[in-house]
C-alpha positions as CSV (number, residue, x, y, z in Angstrom):
1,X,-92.0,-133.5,-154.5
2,X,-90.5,-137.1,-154.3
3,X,-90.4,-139.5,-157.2
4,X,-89.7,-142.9,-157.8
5,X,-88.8,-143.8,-161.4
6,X,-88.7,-147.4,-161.7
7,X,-87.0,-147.5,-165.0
8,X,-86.6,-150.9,-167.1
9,X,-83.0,-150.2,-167.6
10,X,-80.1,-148.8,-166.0
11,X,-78.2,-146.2,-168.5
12,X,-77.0,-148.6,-171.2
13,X,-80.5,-149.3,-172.3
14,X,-81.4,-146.7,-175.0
15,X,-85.1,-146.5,-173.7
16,X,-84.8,-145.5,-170.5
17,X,-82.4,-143.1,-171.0
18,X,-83.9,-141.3,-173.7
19,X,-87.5,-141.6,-172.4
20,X,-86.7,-141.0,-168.8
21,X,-83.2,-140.1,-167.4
22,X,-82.4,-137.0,-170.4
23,X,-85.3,-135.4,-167.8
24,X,-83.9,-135.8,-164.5
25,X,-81.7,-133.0,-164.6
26,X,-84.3,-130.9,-165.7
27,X,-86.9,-132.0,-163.2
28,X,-84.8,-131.7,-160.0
29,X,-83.7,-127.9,-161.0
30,X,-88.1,-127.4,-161.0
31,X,-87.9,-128.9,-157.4
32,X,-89.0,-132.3,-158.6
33,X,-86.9,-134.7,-157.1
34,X,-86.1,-138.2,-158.9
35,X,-84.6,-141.5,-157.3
36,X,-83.9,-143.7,-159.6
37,X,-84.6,-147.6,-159.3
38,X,-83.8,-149.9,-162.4
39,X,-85.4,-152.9,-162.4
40,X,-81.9,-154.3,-164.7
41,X,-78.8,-153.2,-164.6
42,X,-76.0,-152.7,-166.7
43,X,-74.3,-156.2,-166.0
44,X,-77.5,-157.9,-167.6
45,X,-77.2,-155.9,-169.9
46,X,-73.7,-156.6,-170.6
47,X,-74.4,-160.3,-170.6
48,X,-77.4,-159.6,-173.4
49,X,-75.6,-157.3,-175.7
50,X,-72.6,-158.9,-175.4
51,X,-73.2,-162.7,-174.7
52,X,-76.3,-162.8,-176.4
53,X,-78.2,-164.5,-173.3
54,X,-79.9,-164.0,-170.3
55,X,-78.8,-164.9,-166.8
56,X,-81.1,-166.3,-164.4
57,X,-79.6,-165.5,-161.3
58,X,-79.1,-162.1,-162.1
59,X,-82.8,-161.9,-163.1
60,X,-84.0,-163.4,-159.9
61,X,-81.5,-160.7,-158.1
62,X,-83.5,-158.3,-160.4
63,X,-86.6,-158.8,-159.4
64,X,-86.1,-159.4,-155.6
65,X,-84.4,-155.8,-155.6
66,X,-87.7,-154.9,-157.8
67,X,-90.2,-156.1,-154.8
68,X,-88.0,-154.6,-152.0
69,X,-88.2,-151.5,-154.7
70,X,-92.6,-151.6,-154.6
71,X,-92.7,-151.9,-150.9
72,X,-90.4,-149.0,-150.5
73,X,-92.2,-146.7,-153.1
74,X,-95.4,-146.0,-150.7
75,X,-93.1,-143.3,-149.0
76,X,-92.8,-141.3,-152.3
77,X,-95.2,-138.9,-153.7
78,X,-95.6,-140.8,-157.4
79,X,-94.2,-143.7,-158.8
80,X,-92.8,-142.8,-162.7
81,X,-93.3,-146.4,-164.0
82,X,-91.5,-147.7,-167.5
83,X,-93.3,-150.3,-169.0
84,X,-94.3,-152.6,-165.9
85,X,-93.5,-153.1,-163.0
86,X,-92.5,-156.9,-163.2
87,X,-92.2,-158.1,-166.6
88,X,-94.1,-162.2,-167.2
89,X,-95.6,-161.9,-163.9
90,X,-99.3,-161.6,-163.3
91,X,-100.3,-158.2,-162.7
92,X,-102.2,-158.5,-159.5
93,X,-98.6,-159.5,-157.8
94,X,-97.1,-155.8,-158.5
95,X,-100.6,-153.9,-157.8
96,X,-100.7,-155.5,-154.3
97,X,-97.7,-154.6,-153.4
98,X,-97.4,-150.9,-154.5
99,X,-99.4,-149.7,-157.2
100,X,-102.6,-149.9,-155.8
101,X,-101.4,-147.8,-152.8
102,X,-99.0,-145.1,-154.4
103,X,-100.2,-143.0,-157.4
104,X,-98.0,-144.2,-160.9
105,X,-97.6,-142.4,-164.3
106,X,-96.5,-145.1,-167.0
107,X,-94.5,-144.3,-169.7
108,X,-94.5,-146.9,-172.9
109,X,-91.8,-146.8,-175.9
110,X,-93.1,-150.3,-177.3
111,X,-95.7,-152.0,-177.9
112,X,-95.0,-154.8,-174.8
113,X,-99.0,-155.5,-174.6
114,X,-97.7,-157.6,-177.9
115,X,-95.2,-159.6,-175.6
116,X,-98.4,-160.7,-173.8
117,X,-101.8,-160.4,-176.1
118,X,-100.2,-162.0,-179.5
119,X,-97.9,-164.9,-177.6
120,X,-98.3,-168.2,-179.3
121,X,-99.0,-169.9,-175.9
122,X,-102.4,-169.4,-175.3
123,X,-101.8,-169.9,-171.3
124,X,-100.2,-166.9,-171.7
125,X,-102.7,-164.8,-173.2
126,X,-104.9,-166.1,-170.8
127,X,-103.1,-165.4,-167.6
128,X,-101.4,-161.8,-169.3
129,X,-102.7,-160.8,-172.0
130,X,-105.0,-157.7,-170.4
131,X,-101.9,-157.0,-167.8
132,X,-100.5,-153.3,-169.7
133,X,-103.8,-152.1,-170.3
134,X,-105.0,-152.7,-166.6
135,X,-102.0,-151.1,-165.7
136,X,-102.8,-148.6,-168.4
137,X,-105.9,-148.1,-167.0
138,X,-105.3,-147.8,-163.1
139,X,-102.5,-144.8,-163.7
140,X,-102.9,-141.5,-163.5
141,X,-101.7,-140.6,-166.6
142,X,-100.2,-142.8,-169.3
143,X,-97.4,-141.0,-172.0
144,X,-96.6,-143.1,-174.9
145,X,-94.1,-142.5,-178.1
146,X,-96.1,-142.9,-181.0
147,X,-99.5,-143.3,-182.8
148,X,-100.1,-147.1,-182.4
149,X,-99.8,-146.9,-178.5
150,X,-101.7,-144.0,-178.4
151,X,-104.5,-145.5,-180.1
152,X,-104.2,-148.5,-177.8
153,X,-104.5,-146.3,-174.6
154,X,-107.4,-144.8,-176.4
155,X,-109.2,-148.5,-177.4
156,X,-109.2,-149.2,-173.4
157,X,-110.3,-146.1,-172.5
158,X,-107.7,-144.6,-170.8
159,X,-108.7,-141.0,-170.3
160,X,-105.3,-139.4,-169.6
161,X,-102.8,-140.4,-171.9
162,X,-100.4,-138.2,-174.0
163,X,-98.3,-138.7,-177.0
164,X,-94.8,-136.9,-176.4
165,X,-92.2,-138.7,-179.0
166,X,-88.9,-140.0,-178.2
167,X,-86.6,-136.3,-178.4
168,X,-82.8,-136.2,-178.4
169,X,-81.2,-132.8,-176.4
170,X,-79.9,-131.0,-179.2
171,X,-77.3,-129.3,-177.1
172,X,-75.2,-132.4,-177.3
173,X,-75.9,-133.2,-181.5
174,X,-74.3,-130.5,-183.1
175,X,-73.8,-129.7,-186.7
176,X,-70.5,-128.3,-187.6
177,X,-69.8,-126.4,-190.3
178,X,-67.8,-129.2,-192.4
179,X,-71.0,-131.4,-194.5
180,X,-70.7,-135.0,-194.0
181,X,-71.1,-135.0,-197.8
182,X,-67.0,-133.9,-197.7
183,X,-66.3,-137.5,-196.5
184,X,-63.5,-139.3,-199.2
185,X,-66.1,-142.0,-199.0
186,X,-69.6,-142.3,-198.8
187,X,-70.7,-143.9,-195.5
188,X,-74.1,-145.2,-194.7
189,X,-74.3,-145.6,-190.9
190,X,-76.6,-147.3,-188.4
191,X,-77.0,-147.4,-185.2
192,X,-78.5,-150.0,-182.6
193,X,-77.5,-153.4,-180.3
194,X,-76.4,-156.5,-181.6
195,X,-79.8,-157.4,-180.1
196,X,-81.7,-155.0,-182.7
197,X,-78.6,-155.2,-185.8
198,X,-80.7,-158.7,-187.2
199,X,-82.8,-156.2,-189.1
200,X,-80.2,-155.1,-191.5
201,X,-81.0,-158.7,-192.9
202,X,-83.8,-157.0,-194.4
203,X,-82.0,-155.1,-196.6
204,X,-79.1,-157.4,-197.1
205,X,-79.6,-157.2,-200.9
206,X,-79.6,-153.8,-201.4
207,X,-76.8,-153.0,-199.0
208,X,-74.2,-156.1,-200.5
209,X,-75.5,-154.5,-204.8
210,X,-74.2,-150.8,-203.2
211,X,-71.2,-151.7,-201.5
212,X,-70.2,-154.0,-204.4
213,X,-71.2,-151.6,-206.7
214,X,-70.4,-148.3,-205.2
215,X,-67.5,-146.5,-203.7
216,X,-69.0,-146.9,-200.2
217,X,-68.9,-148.1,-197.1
218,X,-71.2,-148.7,-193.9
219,X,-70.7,-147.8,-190.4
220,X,-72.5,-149.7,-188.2
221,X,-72.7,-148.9,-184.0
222,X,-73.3,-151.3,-181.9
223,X,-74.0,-153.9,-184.6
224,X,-73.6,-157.9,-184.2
225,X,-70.5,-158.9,-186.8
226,X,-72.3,-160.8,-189.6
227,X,-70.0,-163.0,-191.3
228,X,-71.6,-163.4,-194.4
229,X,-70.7,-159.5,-194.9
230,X,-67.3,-160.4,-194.4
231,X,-64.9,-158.9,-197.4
232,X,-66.9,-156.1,-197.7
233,X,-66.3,-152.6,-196.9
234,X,-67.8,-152.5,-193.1
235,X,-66.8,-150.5,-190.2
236,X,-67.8,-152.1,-187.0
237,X,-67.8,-149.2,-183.7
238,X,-68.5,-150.5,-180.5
239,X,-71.3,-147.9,-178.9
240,X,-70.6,-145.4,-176.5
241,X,-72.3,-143.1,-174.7
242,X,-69.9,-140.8,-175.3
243,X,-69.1,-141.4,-178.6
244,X,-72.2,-142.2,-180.2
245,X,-72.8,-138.5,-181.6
246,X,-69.5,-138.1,-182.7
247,X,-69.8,-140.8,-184.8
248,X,-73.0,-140.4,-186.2
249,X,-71.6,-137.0,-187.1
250,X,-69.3,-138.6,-189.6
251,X,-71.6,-140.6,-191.6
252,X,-73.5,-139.2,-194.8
253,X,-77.1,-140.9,-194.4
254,X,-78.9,-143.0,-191.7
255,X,-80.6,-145.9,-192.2
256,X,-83.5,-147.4,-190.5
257,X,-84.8,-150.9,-192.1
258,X,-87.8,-152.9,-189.8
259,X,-90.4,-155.5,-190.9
260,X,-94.1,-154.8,-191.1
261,X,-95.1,-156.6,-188.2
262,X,-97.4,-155.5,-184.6
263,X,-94.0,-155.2,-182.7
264,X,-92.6,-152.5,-185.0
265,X,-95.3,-150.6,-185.4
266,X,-95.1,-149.8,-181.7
267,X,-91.0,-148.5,-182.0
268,X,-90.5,-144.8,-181.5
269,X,-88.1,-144.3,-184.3
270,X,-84.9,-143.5,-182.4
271,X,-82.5,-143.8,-184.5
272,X,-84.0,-141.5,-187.5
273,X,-84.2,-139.0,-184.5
274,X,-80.5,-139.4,-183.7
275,X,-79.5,-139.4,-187.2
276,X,-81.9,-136.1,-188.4
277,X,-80.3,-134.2,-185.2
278,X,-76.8,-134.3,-186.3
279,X,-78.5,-132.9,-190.0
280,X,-77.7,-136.6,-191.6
281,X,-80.8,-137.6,-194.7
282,X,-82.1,-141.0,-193.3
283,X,-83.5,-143.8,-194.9
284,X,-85.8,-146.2,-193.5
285,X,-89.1,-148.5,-193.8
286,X,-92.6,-147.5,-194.0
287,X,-93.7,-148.7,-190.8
288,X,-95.2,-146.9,-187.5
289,X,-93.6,-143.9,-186.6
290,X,-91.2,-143.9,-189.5
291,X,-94.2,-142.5,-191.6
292,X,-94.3,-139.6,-189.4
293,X,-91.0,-138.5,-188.8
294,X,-89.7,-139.1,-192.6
295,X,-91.5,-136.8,-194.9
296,X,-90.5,-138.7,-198.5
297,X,-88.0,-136.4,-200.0
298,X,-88.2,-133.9,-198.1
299,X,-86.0,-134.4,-194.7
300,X,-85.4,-138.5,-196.0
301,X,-86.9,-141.6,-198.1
302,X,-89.0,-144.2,-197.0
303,X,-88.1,-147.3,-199.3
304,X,-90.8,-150.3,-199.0
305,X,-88.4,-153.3,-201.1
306,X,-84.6,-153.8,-201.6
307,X,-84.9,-152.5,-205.2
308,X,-86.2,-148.7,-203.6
309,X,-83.4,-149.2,-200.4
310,X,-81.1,-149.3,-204.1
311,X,-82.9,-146.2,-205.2
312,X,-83.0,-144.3,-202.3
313,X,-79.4,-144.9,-201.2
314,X,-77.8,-144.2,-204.8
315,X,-79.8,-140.6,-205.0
316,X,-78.1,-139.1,-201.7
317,X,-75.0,-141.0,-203.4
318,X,-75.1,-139.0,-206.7
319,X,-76.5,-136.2,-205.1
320,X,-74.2,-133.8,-202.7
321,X,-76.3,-131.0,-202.9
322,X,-79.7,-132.9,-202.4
323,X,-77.7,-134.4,-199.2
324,X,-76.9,-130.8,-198.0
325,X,-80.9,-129.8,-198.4
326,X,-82.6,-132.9,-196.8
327,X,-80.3,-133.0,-194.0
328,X,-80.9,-129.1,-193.4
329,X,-85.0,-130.4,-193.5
330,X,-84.1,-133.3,-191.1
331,X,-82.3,-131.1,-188.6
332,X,-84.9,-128.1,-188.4
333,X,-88.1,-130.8,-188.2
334,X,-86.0,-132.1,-184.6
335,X,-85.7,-128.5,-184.0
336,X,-89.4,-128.1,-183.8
337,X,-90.9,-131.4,-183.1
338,X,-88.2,-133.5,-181.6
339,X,-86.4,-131.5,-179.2
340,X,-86.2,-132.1,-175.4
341,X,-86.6,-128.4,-174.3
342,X,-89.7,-128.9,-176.0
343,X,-90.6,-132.4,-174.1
344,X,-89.0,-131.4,-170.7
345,X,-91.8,-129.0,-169.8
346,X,-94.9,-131.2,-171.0
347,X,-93.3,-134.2,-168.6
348,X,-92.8,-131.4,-166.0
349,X,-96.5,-130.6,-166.0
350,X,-97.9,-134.0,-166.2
351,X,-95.9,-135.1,-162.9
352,X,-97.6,-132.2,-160.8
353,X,-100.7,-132.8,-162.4
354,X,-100.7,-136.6,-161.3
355,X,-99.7,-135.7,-157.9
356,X,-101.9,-132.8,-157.6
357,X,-104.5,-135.3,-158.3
358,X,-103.7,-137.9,-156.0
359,X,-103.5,-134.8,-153.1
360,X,-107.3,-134.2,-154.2
C-alpha cells in the first residue's frame, strides 16, 4: 500500500507532526508505506515564526510544488489529506486535479471551515465558505481532534468520520523520579509559537499579581518577547524538537489561556496534552477541548477570569502535595486516553478501510 500524505506543514509545524508524522513509523513497519509531501516548508515557517510575515514568493513556490504534488498523487493508492489541499483557493481547482480521481482521507485539527464560513468579506463566504465540508463530504473517511469538528462533520452528513484526539508518544515524555514540585522556584511554563504566545494577554493580570506577588517565575517556549513583561521574572526558551520535553519536564504547572471564540473551540488542546504527559497539573480556559481533557481538580483547573487564573495558580503554589496528586491524575488520564499506541492502530485501520473501499 502506497500513500501520499499531503501534510500542511513540514516538521516544525506542531500539527502536522503530531497529527500525522508521530505515525509514519508505525504505518510503514504494518507495510503501509508513506511519502510525504508538505504543502510549506520549514523556511516559511521560519520567516512566520521568526519574522512574523509571510513571503509571497515562497507561497507561490508552495503551491506550484502543491499542483505538481495532485497530479502526481493518481499513482498512489490513497491520498492522507491535512486540512485542504490548497488553502484560499476555490475547491473545484484541487478536486479536478486529484481528488476527484484518487481516494483521500482528511484529517482536521482546527476549525479552518471558520477561515472561510465566518470571514468578514462576504465574497468570500460566497466563493469558500462550503469548500471543507465538500471536501469533508467527498472523502472516504474524515478524522478530526475534538467535539466541535466532530459535530460539524456530523451537521453535513458525513457518514465516516472519527474523533481520535491529538496523542503525544509517551515513550519520549518521561517522568523521573525527582517532582517538579523540588524546583527552588516555582515555575509556570507554556508552550507555543510567537504566532500563538498573544494569548497569554489574556491573563496578563493574573500572571504580572503572581509574579509580583509570588516567588515565581514563568517559562515560556517558543513565546514572542513581550516588552511590557520586561523586569519581571521570565525565562524565554527558544523551541526545539529536541528539547521541548526536557523542558517541560522542569516546570511545576502548565498553562493553557484561549478566548471564547468559534476558532478556539475547534483547537485540540495540545499543549495540556504535553504538559499532563510529563505528570505537570495544568491550568487553562473553559473552552472546547479544554473541558474534556481537564477534569477541575482532579488532573488540573479550569479558571474562566483573571481573578480564578489567581486562584488556581496560588493553590498548586501553596500546595506540594496537591501538585504531586493532580499531576499523578494528569499523567495516567494520557495513559489511557491520550497515548499514541492507543491512536496508532485506529489510524492504521482506517487507511486500509478507505483503500479497501476504493478497491470495491
Amino acid at each position: 500500500m502506497n500513500i501520499l500524505l499531503m501534510s500542511r506543514y513540514d516538521n516544525l509545524g506542531a500539527s502536522s507532526r503530531y497529527r500525522c508524522y508521530q505515525y509514519i513509523n508505525y504505518l510503514n513497519i504494518e507495510g503501509i508505506e508513506i511519502s510525504v509531501a508538505p504543502l510549506f516548508n520549514n523556511d516559511y515557517l521560519k520567516d512566520l515564526y521568526n519574522k512574523n510575515k509571510r513571503n509571497f514568493y515562497k507561497i507561490l513556490k508552495a503551491y506550484i510544488r502543491r499542483i505538481v504534488d495532485l497530479y502526481k498523487a493518481r499513482k498512489y493508492d490513497l491520498i492522507w489529506l491535512e486540512k485542504e489541499a490548497l488553502p484560499w483557493l476555490p475547491v473545484w481547482i484541487e478536486y479536478s486535479l486529484a481528488l476527484s480521481k484518487v481516494s483521500y482521507i482528511v484529517d482536521y485539527v482546527d476549525a479552518i471551515f471558520h477561515n472561510y464560513d465566518k470571514h468578514k468579506l462576504k465574497l468570500v463566504q460566497w466563493v469558500l465558505g462550503s469548500k471543507i465540508d465538500f471536501i469533508m463530504k467527498k472523502a472516504k473517511a474524515v478524522i478530526v481532534g475534538n467535539d466541535y469538528l466532530f459535530e460539524r462533520a456530523n451537521k453535513i452528513g458525513v457518514k465516516k468520520v472519527y474523533n481520535i484526539p491529538t496523542v503525544v508518544n509517551l515513550d519520549k515524555y518521561k517522568i523521573f523520579s525527582k517532582n517538579s514540585c523540588d524546583n527552588d522556584i516555582f515555575t509556570i511554563g507554556w508552550i507555543g509559537t510567537p504566532i500563538t504566545s498573544h494569548y497569554l494577554n489574556l491573563i496578563l493580570p493574573a500572571l504580572k499579581y503572581i509574579l509580583i506577588n509570588k516567588e515565581v517565575r514563568l517559562k515560556l517556549i517558543g513565546a514572542k518577547r513581550k516588552k511590557f513583561l520586561e523586569d519581571l521574572p521570565i525565562e524565554y526558551i527558544s523551541w526545539s524538537e529536541d528539547t521541548e520535553v526536557k523542558e517541560i519536564q522542569k516546570i511545576d504547572v502548565g498553562i493553557m489561556p484561549l478566548p471564547d471564540n468559534h476558532w478556539e473551540k475547534g483547537k485540540c488542546g495540545l499543549k495540556l496534552i504535553q504538559y499532563m504527559a510529563c505528570g505537570k497539573p495544568v491550568i487553562g480556559s473553559p473552552v472546547g477541548v479544554n473541558k474534556k481533557i481537564i477534569e477541575h481538580g482532579i488532573n488540573g483547573f479550569l479558571a474562566q477570569d483573571n481573578n480564578e487564573w489567581i486562584w488556581a495558580i496560588e493553590k498548586l503554589i501553596d500546595d506540594a502535595k496537591l501538585r504531586k496528586k493532580i499531576g499523578r491524575a494528569a499523567r495516567m488520564k494520557e495513559e489511557k486516553e491520550y497515548n499514541l499506541s492507543i491512536t496508532a492502530p485506529l489510524i492504521r485501520k482506517i487507511i486500509i478501510s478507505a483503500i479497501n473501499i476504493n478497491k470495491t
